[in-house]
C-alpha positions as CSV (number, residue, x, y, z in Angstrom):
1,X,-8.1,-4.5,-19.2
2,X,-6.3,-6.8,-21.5
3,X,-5.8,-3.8,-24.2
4,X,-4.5,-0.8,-21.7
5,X,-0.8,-1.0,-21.2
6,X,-0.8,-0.3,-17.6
7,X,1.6,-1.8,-15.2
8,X,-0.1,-1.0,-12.0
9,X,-3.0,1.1,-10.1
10,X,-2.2,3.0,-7.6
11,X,-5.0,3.7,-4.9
12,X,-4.6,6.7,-2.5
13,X,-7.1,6.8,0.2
14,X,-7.5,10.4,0.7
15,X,-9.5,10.6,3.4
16,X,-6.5,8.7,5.9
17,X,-3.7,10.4,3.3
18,X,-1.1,11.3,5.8
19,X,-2.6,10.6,9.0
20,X,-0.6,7.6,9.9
21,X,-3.5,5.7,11.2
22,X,-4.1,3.0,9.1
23,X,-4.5,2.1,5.9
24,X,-8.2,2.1,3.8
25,X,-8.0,-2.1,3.8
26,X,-11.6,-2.5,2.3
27,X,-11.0,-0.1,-0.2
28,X,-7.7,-1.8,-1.2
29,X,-9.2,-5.2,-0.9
30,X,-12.2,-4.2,-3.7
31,X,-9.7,-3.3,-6.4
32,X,-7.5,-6.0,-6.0
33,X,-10.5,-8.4,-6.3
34,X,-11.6,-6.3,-9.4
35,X,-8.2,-6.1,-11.5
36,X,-5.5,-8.5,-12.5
37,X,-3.3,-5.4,-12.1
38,X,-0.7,-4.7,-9.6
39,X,-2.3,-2.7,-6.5
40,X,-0.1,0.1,-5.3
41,X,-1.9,1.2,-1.5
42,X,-0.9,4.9,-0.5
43,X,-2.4,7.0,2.3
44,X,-2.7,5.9,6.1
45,X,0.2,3.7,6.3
46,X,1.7,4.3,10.0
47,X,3.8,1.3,10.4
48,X,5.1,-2.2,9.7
49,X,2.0,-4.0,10.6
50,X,-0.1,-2.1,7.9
51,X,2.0,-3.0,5.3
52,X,1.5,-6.8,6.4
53,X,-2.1,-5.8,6.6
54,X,-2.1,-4.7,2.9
55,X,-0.1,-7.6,1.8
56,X,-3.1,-9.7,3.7
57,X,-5.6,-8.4,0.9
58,X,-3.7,-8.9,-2.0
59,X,-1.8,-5.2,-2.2
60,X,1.6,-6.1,-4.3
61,X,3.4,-2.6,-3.1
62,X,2.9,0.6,-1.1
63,X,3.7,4.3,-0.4
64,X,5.6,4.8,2.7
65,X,6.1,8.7,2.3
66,X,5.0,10.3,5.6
67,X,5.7,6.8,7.6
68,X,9.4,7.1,6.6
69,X,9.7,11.0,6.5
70,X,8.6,10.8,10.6
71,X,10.8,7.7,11.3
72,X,7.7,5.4,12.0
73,X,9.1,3.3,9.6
74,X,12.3,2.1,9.0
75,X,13.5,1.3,5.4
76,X,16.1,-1.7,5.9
77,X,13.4,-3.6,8.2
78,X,10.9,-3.0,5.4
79,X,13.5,-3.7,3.1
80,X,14.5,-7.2,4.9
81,X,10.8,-8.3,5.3
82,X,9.2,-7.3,1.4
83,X,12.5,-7.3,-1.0
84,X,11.6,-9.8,-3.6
């Protein structure tokens, strides 16, 4: 991984893609234990507690898309809790 000039992976669960339900955790844990590389987690995300659960197994960002677009999610409160 040394040689490829990525900055992150980004990992979309499709099979919870959208639902709001949760996020794939396992499958986000296994490639953060596998690369040095940043882990962007998309797909399930429903709320503020699974984007502490993500940041629990190592996941350095996320894709909010339908959490925010439904108002599930508020963007300042995110903001306040993860800015670095």
């Amino acid at each position: 991984l040394d040689d490829l000039p990525l900055a992150s992976l980004l990992v979309t669960a499709i099979d919870v893609e959208g639902r709001m339900q949760g996020p794939a955790l396992e499958l986000t844990r296994e490639v953060v234990d596998v690369t040095r590389l940043a882990v962007t987690a998309s797909g399930g995300i429903g709320g503020i507690e699974d984007l502490r659960d993500l940041a629990r197994v190592g996941a350095a960002q996320a894709v909010i898309g339908m959490a925010l677009y439904t108002n599930r999610i508020d963007a300042a409160e995110v903001a306040r809790e993860f800015a670095v």
